[in-house]
C-alpha positions as CSV (number, residue, x, y, z in Angstrom):
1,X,-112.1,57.3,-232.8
2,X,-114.2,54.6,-231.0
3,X,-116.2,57.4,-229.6
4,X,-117.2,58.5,-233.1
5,X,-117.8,55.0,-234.5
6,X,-120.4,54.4,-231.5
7,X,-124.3,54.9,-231.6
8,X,-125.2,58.4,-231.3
9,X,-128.5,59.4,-231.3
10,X,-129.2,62.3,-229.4
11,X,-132.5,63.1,-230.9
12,X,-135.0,60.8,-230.2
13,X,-137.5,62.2,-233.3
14,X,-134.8,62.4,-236.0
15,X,-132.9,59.6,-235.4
16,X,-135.0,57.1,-233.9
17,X,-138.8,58.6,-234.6
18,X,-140.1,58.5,-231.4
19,X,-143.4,60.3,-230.9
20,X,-144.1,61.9,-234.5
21,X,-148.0,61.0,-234.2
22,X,-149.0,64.1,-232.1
23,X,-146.4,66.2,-234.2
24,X,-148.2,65.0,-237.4
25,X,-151.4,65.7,-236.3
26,X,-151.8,68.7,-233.5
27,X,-147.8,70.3,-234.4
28,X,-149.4,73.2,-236.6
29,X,-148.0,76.0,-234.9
30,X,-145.4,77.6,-232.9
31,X,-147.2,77.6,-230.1
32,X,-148.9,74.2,-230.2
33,X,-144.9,73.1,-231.0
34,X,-143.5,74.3,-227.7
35,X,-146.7,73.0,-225.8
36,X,-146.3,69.5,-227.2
37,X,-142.7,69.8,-226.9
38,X,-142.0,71.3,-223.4
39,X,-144.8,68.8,-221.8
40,X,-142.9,65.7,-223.2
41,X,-139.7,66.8,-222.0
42,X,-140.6,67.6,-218.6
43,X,-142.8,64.0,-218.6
44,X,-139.4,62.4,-219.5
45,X,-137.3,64.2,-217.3
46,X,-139.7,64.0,-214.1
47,X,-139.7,60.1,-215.1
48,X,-135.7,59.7,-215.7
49,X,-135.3,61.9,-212.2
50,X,-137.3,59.3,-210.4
51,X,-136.9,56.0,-212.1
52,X,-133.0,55.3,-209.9
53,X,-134.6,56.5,-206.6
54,X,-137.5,54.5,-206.6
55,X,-135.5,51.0,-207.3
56,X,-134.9,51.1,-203.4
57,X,-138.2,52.0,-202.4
58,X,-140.7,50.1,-204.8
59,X,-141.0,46.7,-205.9
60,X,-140.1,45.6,-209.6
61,X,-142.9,44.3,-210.1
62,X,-144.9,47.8,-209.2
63,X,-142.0,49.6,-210.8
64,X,-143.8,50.2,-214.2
65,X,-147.1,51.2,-213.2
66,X,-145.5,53.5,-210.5
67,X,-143.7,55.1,-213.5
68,X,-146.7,55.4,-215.5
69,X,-148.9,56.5,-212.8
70,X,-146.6,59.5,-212.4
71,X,-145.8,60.1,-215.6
72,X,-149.8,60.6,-215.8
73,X,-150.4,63.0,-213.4
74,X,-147.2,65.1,-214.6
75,X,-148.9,65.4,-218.0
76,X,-152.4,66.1,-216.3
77,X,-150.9,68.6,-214.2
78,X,-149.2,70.4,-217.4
79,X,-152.2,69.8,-219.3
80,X,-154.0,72.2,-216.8
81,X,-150.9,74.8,-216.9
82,X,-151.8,74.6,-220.4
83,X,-154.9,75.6,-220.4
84,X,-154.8,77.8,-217.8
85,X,-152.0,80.0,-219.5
86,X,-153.8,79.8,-223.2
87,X,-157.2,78.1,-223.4
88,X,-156.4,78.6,-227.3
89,X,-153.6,76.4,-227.5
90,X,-155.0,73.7,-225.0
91,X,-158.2,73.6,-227.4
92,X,-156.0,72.8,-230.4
93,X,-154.2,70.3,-228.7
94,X,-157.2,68.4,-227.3
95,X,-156.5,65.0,-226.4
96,X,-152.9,65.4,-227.0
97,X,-152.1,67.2,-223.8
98,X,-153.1,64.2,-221.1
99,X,-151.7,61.2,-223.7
100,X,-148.2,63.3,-223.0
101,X,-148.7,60.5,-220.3
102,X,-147.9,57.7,-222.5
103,X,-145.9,59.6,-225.5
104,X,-143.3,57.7,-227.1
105,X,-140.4,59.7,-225.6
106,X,-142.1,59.0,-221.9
107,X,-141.9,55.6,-222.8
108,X,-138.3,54.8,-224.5
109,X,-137.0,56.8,-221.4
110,X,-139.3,54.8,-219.0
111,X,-137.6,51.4,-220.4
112,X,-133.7,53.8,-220.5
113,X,-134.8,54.3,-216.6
114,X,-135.3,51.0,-215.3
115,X,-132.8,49.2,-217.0
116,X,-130.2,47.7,-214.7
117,X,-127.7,46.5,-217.0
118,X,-124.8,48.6,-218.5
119,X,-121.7,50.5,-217.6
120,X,-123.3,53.7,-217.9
121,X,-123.8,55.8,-214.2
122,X,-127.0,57.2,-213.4
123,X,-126.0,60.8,-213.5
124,X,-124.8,59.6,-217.5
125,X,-128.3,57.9,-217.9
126,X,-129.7,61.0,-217.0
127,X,-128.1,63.4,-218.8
128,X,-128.6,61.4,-221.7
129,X,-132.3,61.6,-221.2
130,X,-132.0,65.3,-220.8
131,X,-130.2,65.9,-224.3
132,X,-132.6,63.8,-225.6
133,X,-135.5,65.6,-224.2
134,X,-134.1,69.1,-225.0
135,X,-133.6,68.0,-228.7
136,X,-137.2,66.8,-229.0
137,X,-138.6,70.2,-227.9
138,X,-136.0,72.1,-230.2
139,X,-137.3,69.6,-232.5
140,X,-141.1,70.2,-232.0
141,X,-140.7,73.6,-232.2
142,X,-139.3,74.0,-235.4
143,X,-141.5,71.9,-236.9
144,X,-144.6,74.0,-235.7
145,X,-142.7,77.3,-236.7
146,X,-141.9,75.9,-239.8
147,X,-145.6,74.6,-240.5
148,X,-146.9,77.6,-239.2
149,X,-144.7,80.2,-241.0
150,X,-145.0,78.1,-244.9
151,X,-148.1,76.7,-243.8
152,X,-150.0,79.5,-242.9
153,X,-148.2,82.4,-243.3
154,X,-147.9,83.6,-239.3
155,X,-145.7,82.9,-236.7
156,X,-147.4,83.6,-233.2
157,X,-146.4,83.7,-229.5
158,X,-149.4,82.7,-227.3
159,X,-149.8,85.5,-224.8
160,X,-151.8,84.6,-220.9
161,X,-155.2,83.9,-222.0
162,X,-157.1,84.6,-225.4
163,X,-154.0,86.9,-226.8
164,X,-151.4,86.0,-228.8
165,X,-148.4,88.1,-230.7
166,X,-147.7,87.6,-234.3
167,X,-144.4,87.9,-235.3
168,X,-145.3,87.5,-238.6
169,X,-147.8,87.9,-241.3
170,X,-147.6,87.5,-244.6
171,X,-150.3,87.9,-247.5
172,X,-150.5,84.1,-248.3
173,X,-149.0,81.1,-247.5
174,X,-146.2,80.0,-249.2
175,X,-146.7,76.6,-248.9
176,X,-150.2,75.5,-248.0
177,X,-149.6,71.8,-247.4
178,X,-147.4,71.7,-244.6
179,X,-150.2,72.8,-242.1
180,X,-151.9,69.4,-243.0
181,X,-151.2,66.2,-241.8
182,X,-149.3,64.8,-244.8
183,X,-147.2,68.1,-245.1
184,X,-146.3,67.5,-241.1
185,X,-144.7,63.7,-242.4
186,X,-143.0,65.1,-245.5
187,X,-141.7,67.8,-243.4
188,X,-140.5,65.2,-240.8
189,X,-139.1,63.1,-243.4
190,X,-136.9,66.3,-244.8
191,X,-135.6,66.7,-241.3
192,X,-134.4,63.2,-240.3
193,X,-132.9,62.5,-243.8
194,X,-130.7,66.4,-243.0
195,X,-130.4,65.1,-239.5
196,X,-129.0,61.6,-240.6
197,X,-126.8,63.1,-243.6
198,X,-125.1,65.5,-240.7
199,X,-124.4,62.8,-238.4
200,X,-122.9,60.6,-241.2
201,X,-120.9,63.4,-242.5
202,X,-119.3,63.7,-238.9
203,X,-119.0,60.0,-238.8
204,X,-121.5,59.2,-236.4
205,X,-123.5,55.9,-236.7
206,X,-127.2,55.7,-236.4
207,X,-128.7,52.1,-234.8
């Protein structure tokens, strides 16, 4: 019963709304979704993976900018994968590729990382950040299916360079708004209120 009356939040853009400004803005498709997703995951779990080993080996004071420093070239390095698997989907991301670097989610588990305090282990800490991670790109990629499908009436699979697949096409789009940036907050919005309804209806509690 204690277990179900504790904090729960396993997914950082529902429940706590951590990095929903490149979502908003460049999360327009299911493609761009799984690129924005998939790079802050692996920025978070490259920096979770590292944070405990590198207590022994570099000074606290260096500690942050260590963490940042790698967290940046992880997201450069994806940010030329990107590209170099679909220029189309690097294009539309722009400038939200390389600021993967300093994304919300990087951060929050760059402070869960390098905190010393608390009972949990570091195998828990980690695995923590991995749920975490894993349900922001489930996350991010339903929203850009979702703005893509009602937004704009396809659903695409980018293919190694210019190609893509379509899954789907349909004659219009049913709902217009969602591929603009106001659509991406309402549809945010819709999500965390489901997403905080289902974890009160299992009796969960939300810091």
């Amino acid at each position: 019963m204690n277990a179900r009356r504790a904090a729960f939040v396993p997914n950082p853009l529902l429940a706590g709304m951590l990095g929903i400004c490149p979502l908003v803005a460049a999360d327009r498709s299911l493609p761009e979704g799984i690129a924005l997703g998939l790079g802050a995951a692996i920025c978070s779990l490259v920096l979770g993976a590292v944070a405990a080993p590198s207590r022994g080996i570099v000074p606290d004071r260096l500690r942050a900018p260590f963490s940042l420093a790698l967290s940046a070239a992880v997201a450069l390095l994806y940010s030329f994968g990107v590209r170099a698997y679909s220029p189309i989907v690097a294009d539309g991301l722009g400038i939200f590729l390389p600021l993967l670097a300093v994304s919300a989610l990087s951060l929050h588990t760059l402070r869960r990382s390098s905190a010393v305090n608390g009972s949990a282990s570091t195998r828990e800490r980690y695995s923590s950040i991995a749920k975490e991670a894993f349900a922001f790109l489930a996350t991010a990629v339903l929203i850009g299916a979702a703005r893509e499908a009602l937004g704009m009436g396809t659903l695409t699979i980018p293919l190694p360079g210019e190609g893509e697949l379509r899954l789907m096409e349909l004659p219009s789009s049913p709902l217009r708004m969602l591929s603009s940036s106001a659509g991406g907050f309402i549809l945010i919005g819709c999500l965390a209120a489901a997403y905080r309804l289902a974890l009160r209806g299992a009796g969960r509690k939300i810091p």
